[in-house]
C-alpha positions as CSV (number, residue, x, y, z in Angstrom):
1,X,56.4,-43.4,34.5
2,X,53.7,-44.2,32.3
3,X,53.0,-47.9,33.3
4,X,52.4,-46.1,37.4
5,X,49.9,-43.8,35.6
6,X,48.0,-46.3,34.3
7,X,48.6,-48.3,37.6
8,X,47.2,-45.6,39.6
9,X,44.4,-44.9,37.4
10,X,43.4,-48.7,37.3
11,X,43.8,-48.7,41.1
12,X,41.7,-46.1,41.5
13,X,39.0,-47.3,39.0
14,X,38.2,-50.3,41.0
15,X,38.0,-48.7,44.0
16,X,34.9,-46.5,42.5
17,X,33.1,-50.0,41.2
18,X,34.3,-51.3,44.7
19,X,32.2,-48.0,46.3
20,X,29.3,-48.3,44.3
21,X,27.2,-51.5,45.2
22,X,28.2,-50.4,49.0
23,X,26.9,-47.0,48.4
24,X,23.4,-48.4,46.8
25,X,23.3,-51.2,49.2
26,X,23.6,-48.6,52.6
27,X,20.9,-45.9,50.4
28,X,18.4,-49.4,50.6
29,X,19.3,-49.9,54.2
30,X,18.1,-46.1,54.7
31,X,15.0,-46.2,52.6
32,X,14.0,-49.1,54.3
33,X,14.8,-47.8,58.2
34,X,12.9,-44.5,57.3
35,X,9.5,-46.6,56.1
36,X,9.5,-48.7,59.1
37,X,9.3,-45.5,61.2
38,X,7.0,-44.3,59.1
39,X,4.8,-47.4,59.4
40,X,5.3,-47.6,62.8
41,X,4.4,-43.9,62.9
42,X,1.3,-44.3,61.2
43,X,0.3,-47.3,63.4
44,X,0.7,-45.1,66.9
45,X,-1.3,-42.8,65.3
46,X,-4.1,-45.2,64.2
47,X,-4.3,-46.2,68.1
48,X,-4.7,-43.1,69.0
49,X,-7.6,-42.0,66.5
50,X,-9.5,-45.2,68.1
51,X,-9.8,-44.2,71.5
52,X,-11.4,-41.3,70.3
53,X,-13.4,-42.4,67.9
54,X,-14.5,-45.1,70.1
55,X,-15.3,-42.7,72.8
56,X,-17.6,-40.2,70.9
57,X,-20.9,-40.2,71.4
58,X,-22.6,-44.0,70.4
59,X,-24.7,-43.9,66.6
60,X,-24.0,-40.5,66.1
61,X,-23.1,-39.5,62.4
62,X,-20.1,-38.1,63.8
63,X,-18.9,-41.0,65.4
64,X,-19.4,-43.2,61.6
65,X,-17.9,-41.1,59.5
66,X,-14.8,-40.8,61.7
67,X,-14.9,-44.5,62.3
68,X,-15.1,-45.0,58.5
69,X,-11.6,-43.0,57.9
70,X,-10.1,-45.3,60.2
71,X,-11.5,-48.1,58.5
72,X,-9.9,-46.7,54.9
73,X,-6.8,-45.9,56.4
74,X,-5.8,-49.2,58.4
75,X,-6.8,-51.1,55.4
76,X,-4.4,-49.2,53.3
77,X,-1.9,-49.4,56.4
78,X,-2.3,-53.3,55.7
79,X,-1.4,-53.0,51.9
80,X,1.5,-51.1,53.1
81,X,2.1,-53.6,55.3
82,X,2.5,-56.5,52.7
83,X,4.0,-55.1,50.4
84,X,6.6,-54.2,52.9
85,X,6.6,-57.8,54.0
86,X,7.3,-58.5,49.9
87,X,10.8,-55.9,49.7
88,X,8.6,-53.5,47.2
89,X,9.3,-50.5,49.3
90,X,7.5,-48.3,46.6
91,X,4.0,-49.9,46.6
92,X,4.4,-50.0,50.3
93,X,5.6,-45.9,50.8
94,X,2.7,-45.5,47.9
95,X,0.2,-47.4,50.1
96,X,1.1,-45.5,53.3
97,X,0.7,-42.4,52.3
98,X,-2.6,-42.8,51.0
99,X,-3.3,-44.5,54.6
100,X,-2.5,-41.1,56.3
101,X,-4.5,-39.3,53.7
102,X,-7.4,-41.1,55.2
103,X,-6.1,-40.7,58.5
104,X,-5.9,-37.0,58.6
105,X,-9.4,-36.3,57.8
106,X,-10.9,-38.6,60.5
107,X,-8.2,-36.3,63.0
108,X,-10.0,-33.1,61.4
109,X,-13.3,-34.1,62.4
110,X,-12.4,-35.3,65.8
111,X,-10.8,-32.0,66.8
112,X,-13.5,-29.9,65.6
113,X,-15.8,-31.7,67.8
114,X,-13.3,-31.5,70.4
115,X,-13.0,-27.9,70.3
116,X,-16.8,-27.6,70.4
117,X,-16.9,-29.8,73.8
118,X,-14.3,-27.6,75.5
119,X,-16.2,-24.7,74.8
120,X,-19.7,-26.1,75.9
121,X,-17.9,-27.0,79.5
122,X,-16.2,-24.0,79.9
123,X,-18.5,-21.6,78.7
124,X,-20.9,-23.7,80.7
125,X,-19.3,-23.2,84.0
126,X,-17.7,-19.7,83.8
127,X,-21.0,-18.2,85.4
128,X,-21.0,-20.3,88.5
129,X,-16.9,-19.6,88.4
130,X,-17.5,-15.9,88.5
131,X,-20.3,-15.7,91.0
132,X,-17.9,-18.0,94.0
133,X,-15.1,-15.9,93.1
134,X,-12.8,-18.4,94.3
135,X,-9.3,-17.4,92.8
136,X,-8.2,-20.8,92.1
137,X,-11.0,-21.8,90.3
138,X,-10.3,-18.6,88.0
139,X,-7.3,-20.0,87.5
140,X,-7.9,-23.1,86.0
141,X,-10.3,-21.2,83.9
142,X,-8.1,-19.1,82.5
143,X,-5.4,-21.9,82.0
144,X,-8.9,-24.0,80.1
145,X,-9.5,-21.3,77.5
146,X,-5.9,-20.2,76.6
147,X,-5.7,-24.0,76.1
148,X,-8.7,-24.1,74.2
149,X,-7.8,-21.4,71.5
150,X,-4.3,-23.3,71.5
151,X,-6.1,-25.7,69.9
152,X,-8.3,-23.9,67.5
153,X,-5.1,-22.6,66.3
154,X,-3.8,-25.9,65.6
155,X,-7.0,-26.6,64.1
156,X,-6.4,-23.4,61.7
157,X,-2.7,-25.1,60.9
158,X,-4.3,-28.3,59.8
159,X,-6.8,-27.1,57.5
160,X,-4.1,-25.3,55.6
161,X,-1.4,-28.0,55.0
162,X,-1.9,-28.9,51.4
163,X,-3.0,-32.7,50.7
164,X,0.4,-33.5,50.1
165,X,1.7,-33.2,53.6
166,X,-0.4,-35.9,55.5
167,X,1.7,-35.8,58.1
168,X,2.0,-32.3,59.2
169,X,-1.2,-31.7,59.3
170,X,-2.0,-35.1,61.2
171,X,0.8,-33.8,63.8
172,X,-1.1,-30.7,63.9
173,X,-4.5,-32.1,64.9
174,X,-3.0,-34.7,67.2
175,X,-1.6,-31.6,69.4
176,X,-4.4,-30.3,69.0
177,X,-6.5,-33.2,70.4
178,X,-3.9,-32.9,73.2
179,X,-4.2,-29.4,74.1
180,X,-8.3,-29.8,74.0
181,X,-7.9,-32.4,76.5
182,X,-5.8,-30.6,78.9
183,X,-8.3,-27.5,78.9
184,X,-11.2,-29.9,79.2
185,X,-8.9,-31.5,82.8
186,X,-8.5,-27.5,83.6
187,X,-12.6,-26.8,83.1
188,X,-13.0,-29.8,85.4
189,X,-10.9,-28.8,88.2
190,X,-12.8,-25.5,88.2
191,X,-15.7,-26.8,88.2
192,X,-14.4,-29.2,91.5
193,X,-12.8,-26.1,93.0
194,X,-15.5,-23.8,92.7
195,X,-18.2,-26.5,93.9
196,X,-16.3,-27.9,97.0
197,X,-17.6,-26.0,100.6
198,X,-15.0,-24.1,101.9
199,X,-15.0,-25.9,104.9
200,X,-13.8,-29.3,103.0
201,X,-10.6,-27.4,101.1
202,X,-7.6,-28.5,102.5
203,X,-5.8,-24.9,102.3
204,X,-8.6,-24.1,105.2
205,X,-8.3,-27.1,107.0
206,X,-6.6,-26.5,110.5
207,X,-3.7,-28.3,111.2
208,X,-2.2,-28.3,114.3
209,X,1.4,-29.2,115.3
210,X,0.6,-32.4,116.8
211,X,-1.4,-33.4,114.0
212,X,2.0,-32.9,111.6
213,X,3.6,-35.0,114.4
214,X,1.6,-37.8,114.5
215,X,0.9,-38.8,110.8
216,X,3.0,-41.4,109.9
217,X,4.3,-41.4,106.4
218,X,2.2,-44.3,105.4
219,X,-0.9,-42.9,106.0
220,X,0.0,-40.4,102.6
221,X,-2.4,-40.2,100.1
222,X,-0.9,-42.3,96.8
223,X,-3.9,-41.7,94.7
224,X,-2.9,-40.9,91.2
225,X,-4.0,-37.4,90.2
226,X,-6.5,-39.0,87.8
227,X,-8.2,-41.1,91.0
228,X,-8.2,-37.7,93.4
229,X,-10.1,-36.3,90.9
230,X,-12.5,-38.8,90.1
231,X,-13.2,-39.2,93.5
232,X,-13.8,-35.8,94.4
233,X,-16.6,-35.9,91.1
234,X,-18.5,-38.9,92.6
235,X,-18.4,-37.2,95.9
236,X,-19.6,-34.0,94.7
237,X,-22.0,-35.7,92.0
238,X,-23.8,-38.3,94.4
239,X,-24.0,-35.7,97.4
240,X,-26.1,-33.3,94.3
241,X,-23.5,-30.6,94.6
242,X,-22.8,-30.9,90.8
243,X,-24.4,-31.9,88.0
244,X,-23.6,-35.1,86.2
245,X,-24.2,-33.5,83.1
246,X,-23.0,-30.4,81.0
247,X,-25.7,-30.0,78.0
248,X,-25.8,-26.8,75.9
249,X,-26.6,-26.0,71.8
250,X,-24.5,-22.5,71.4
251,X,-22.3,-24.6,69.1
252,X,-25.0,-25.1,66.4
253,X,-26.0,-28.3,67.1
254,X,-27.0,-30.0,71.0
255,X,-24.1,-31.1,72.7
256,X,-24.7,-33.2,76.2
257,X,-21.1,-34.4,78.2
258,X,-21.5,-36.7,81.2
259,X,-18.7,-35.3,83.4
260,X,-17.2,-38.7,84.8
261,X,-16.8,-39.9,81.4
262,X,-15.4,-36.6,80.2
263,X,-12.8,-36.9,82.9
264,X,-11.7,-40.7,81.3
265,X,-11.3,-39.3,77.7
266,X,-9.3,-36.6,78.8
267,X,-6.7,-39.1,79.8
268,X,-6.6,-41.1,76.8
269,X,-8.6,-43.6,78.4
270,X,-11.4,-46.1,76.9
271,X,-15.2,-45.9,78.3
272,X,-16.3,-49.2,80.3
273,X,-19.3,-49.6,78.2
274,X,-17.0,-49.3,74.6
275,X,-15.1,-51.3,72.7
276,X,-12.3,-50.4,70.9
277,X,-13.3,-49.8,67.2
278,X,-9.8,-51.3,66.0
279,X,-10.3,-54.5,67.2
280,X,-13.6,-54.6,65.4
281,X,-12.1,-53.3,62.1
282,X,-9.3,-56.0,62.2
283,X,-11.8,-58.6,62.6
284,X,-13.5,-57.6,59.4
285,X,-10.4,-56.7,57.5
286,X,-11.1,-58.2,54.0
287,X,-7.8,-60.1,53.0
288,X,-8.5,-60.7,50.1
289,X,-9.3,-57.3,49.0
290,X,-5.3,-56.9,48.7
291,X,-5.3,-59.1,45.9
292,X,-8.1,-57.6,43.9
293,X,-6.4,-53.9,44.0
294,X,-3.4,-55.2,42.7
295,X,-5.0,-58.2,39.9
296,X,-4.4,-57.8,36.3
297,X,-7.7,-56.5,34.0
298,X,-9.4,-59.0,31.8
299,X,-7.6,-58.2,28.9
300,X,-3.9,-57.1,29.5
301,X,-0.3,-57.1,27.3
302,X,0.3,-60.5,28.3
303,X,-3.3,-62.3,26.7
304,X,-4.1,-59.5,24.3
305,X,-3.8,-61.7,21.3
306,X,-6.0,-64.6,23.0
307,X,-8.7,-61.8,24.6
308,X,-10.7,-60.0,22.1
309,X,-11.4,-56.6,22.7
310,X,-15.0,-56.9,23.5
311,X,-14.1,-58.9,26.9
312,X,-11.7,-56.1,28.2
313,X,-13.3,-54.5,31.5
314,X,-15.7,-52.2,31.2
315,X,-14.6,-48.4,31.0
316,X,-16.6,-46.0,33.2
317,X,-17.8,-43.0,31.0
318,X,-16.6,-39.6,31.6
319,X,-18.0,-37.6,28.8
320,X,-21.5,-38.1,30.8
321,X,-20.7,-36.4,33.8
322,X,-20.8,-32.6,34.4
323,X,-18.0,-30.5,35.4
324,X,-17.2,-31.1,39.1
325,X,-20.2,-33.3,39.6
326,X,-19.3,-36.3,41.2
327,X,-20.0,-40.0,39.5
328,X,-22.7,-41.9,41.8
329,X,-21.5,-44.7,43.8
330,X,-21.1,-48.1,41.7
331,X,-21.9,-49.9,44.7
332,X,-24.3,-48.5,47.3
């Protein structure tokens, strides 16, 4: 009876050391699936930040500091990048999240400004709106602003997500950026709507029977919503019917929105005369900047006996510096 106690307990002993390494092994497997998504993740939104950073308006401070976030944060997605190239999944999580911490400030910036635009064109247009009293062009209005303060709520959310959540506030702002965009498409189609002569609407157009009999099926417009739109601005613009241009300073500062290209960004859409700032930014991408963050000073554990102490690196004083004054850039 003893010798099967000890049987079974031996038995099951090996099975635990059997469980073990599979155990570790499938935790490694997970760890490394969830910071592919995560790099992945961060890339998308990367993309995303570029068409509108490449799309604001050309110079402006705005436009540089938001560019120079995305700068800071795809090259500490590259780190991330080789070091998950390497198997160090640590450096690479440790790299990444400092990559959306750069991120979500260039998202912050970019929806304020966005929020500023939407109101600029709606506020802009509600007086011509209100005198046609066209119904559907009240419509779209109100659909615009209760988009609009959709997205200074999402704004709100952002701001408050503590430093240590990148991400939710990053998923916050990029809603944001999304609901701004559709209220800017609503603004728009009010403007269209309440601009267009009655006579040119197609809910007053007069359509006979004969006319429904007649029109052959291939003769349907397959115009992509984007193209009936865009369309119906040229008309309206080159015919001097509506202006080209929506330009007002109630936000603080002057803010001027040329209506065709407005209509572009608001589908995620790239300017003609732009470039994508990413493409640019890999270009430039210092390589070998990876190796200098991760180098060895001077004098470390392994040559401390042939260094002397005098050639260590140089220690930037502290004691020097005021309380919450910042130390002056090394390298301007």
């Amino acid at each position: 009876m003893r010798q099967k106690v000890q049987l079974f307990l031996f038995t099951g002993l090996l099975a635990c050391l059997a469980l073990f390494p599979h155990r570790e092994a499938a935790a490694q497997t997970i760890d490394s699936t969830e910071l592919d998504s995560m790099l992945a993740q961060n890339r998308s939104d990367v993309e995303f930040l570029d068409i509108v950073a490449s799309n604001l308006p050309k110079e402006s401070d705005l436009q540089k500091r938001i560019v120079a976030s995305l700068e800071e944060s795809v090259r500490l997605d590259f780190f991330a990048r080789m070091w998950r190239l390497q198997g160090r999944s640590g450096d690479s999580f440790r790299q990444l999240r400092a990559s959306r911490v750069a991120l979500r400030e260039g998202y912050r910036r970019a929806l304020g400004y966005y929020v500023d635009t939407g109101w600029v064109l709606l506020e802009s247009s509600a007086p011509g709106i209100v005198r046609s009293e066209d119904p559907v062009a009240g419509h779209y209005m109100k659909l615009g602003f209760r988009d609009l303060e959709a997205a200074r709520i999402l704004y709100r959310q952002g701001v408050r997500h503590a430093r240590e959540t990148p991400t939710l506030a990053i998923r916050a702002y990029s809603d944001g950026l999304r609901r701004i965009r559709r209220a800017r498409r609503y603004g728009l189609l009010a403007l269209v709507e309440s601009r267009t002569p009655m006579t040119e609407k197609d809910r007053f157009r007069t359509v006979s029977l004969d006319d429904l009999r007649e029109n052959p099926d291939d003769e349907k417009d397959t115009r992509s919503h984007f193209q009936i739109v865009q369309d119906r601005l040229i008309n309206l613009i080159s015919r001097r019917i509506l202006d080209a241009s929506v330009q007002s300073a109630s936000r603080g500062y002057p803010i001027q929105l040329d209506l065709l290209e407005l209509h572009e960004d608001n589908y995620g859409r790239l300017l003609g005369d732009r470039e994508a700032q990413l493409d640019r930014i890999y270009d430039e991408l210092d390589v070998s900047s990876f190796h200098k963050e991760e180098s060895l000073p001077k004098r470390n554990t392994l040559n401390r006996f042939e260094i002397p102490a005098s050639d260590s690196d140089p220690i930037e004083p502290l004691r020097d510096a005021k309380p919450g004054e910042e130390k002056p850039d090394q390298n301007p």
